[in-house]
C-alpha positions, 0 to 999 in steps of 0.5 A: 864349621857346620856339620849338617844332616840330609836336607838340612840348609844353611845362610852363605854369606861368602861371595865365590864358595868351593864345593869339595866332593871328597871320599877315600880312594883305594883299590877297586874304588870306582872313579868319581867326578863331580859337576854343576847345573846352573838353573833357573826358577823353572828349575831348567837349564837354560842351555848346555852350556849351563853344564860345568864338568871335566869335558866343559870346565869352565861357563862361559860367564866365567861364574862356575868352574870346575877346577880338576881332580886330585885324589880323593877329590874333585872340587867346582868353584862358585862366584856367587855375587855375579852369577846371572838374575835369573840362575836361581840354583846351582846343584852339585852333582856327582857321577861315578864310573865304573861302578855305584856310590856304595862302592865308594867309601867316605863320601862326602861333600865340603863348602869352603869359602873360596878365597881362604878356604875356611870350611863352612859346612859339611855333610857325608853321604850314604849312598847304596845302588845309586850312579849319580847323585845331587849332593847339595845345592846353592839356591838363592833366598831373600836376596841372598845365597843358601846351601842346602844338603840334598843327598838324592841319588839315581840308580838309573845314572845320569839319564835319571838325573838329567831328566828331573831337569827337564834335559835328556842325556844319550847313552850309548847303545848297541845299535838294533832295530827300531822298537814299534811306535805306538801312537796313541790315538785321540779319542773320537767324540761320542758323535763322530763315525766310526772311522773308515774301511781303508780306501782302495788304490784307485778311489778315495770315499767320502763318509758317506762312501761317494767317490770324493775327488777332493780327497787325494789318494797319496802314494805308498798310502795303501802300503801303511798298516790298516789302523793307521790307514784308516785315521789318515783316511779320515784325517784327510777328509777333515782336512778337505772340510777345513779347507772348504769352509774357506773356499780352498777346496782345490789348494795345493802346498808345500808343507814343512813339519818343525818339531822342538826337542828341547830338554823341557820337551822329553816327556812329551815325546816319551809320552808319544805325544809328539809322534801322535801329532806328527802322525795327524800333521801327515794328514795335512801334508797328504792332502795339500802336498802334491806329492805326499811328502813333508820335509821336516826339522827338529831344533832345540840349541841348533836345527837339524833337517830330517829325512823327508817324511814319506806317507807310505813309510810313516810308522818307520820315520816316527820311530826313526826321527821323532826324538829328542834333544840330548847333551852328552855329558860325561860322554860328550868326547865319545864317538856316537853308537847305535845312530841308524841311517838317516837318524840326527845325532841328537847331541849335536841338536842339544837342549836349549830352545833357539827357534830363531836359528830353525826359522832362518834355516828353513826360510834358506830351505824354501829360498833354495828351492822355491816352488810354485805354490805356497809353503804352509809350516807347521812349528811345534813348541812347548815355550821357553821362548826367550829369544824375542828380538831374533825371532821376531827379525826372522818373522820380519824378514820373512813377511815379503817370502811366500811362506806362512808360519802357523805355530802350535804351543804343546804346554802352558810355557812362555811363549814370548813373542810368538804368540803376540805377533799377532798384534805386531804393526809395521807388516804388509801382511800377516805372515804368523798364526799361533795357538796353544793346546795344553792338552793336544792329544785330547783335542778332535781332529776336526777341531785340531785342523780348524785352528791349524788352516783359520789363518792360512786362507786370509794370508793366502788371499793377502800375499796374493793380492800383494804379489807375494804369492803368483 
């Protein structure tokens, strides 16, 4: 047996371990439980259901399991020889309930080789304010299996642990009135003008202050606070020259918004990235929507419809909606709290990235409920993207529907066949457009709007020339 000290690691040679989370119980020892994350090279979960604890004791390819608590002990066993190519670590983790690790005396953690159950290493912890902890890992190494001692705890639980992989864990809240959104603003190139008085009710104003009737005057627009009138005004007026420049000056649309909450996603959202480009997507939807409004979805292991977006209620739907993905882990039993009317539980939204089941529900959106124009839709992703073959059937199936799908990648990830399908042959038309702005917040409107609408005009004309489009 090896007795080891913080970082410290070792060669495992055993092929299924048992992790023995051990300390001493006792009157006012606060309970403890341990569990396991399956992670990638990335360092990410691949799903929820990369997640082994007492309410989810078993992965499903049967290589991790949590096996129940005795006292003074909760153990997980790991098969490590038929673990999945592209699970690179498992981390053993640890949460307590009811109190802090200080409060635990004796805590520790032991590797034994699962079928005889010889100890292979040991390492004790020490441990003070901290909820949640890592205490070791298994990791994969020059065709082989190590064991590392990790001992990094989080004072701020399991959300804090969550987020250094990339997932966001809920926590129950008291419900209370949405906080302000801010959204941050892109900054204006040194030759842009400033951005315009507010428009009246009545009129919208070029620039240059003439009565501009491509410009359309959106309901409820005059009832948004004053700063962010002004940017939609403006946004509006790039929107209109993007459309000029392909002829399309008088284009009517529906547009639907799509915003990925999988885990990877969180720090964009915390950042307001993604309520930043919602907010410049509105300007999109005000100026081709009939009647100003963008119905909406988020996904990341399953979609979710979002109440429709409103032009005049904006600063309360990006508080409201644009919200990530969550797994609940240790509370995953417990009833939902501080949910207001209209909001998505986003337990039930997850973390994984499975855009297939998004596009195939809002192709049954646009089936239901056709209308006379085209539908423009708007996909927000940071990448992941590993359902190849599904997607691309959605996107397939979906050539001959009057339906353009213009994805926007938010980082540098993988984004799969999204961004070849491009050059994909065997479709009567050219149904996709992708792009990606590693940086979209410091990417001009002007410029945003040009790369968003360069594909859409030739599918218009096409699918019309085809019979897909009246």
């Amino acid at each position: 047996m090896t007795t080891l000290s913080k970082g410290a690691n070792m060669p495992v040679t055993a092929s299924a371990v048992r992790a023995v989370l051990g300390w001493s119980p006792g009157s006012g020892v606060p309970d403890v439980d341990a569990s396991a994350l399956l992670l990638t090279s990335g360092g990410r979960v691949r799903s929820d259901d990369d997640f082994v604890f007492y309410n989810q004791p078993r992965h499903a390819s049967g290589t991790v399991r949590h096996l129940g608590k005795q006292a003074g002990a909760d153990a997980l066993d790991v098969d490590l020889d038929v673990l999945a190519g592209d699970i690179e670590r498992v981390a053993l983790c640890a949460s307590v309930d009811g109190g802090t690790f200080g409060q635990v005396p004796g805590l520790h953690l032991r590797l034994l080789e699962a079928v005889s159950g010889v100890e292979l290493a040991r390492f004790d912890m020490e441990a003070g304010s901290e909820t949640a902890y890592v205490s070791g890992e298994l990791y994969r190494r020059d065709g082989g299996w190590k064991f590392r001692a990790v001992g990094q705890g989080y004072a701020d639980g399991l959300a804090g642990l969550a987020s250094d992989f990339g997932i966001s864990v809920d926590e129950e809240q008291p419900a209370a009135a949405p906080p302000p959104v801010a959204v941050p603003m892109p900054p204006r190139p040194a030759h842009a003008p400033a951005a315009p008085a507010a428009p009246s009710p009545s009129a919208a104003r070029s620039p240059a202050g003439r009565d501009d009737p491509s410009i359309r005057l959106t309901k409820g627009e005059e009832n948004l606070p004053v700063d962010m009138r002004k940017r939609l005004s403006l946004r509006k007026q790039q929107v209109a020259v993007s459309l000029t420049k392909h002829g399309l000056t008088q284009l009517t649309a529906r547009v639907i918004l799509v915003l990925d909450a999988s885990g990877s996603m969180g720090g964009l959202y915390t950042r307001g990235t993604v309520a930043g480009v919602t907010e410049r997507m509105a300007a999109v939807a005000a100026q081709l929507d009939d009647d100003g409004e963008m119905q909406a979805w988020t996904f990341a292991s399953n979609p979710a419809r979002l109440p429709d977006l409103v032009i005049g209620e904006l600063p309360e739907w990006l508080a409201l909606h644009v919200r990530v993905g969550q797994v609940g882990l240790f509370g995953r039993k417990k009833p939902p709290r501080g949910l207001r009317p209209g909001q998505v539980d986003m337990r039930a939204v997850g973390i994984q990235n499975e855009e297939q089941k998004v596009i195939a529900e809002v192709r049954a959106f646009v089936r239901d409920h056709p209308v006379p124009d085209p539908t423009l839709v708007l996909f927000f992703s940071d990448g992941g993207v590993y359902r190849n073959d599904e997607i691309e059937r959605e996107l397939r199936a979906a050539v001959e529907e009057p339906v353009f799908w213009q994805f926007i990648g938010l980082g540098r990830s993988q984004y799969g066949v999204l961004e070849r399908f491009d050059t994909l042959p065997g479709r009567r038309v050219d149904n996709v457009g992708f792009f990606a702005a590693d940086d979209i917040e410091k990417v001009p409107d002007a410029e945003l709007y040009d790369r968003l609408l360069s594909e859409f005009p030739s599918w218009l004309r096409d699918a019309r020339q085809l019979g897909i489009l009246r």
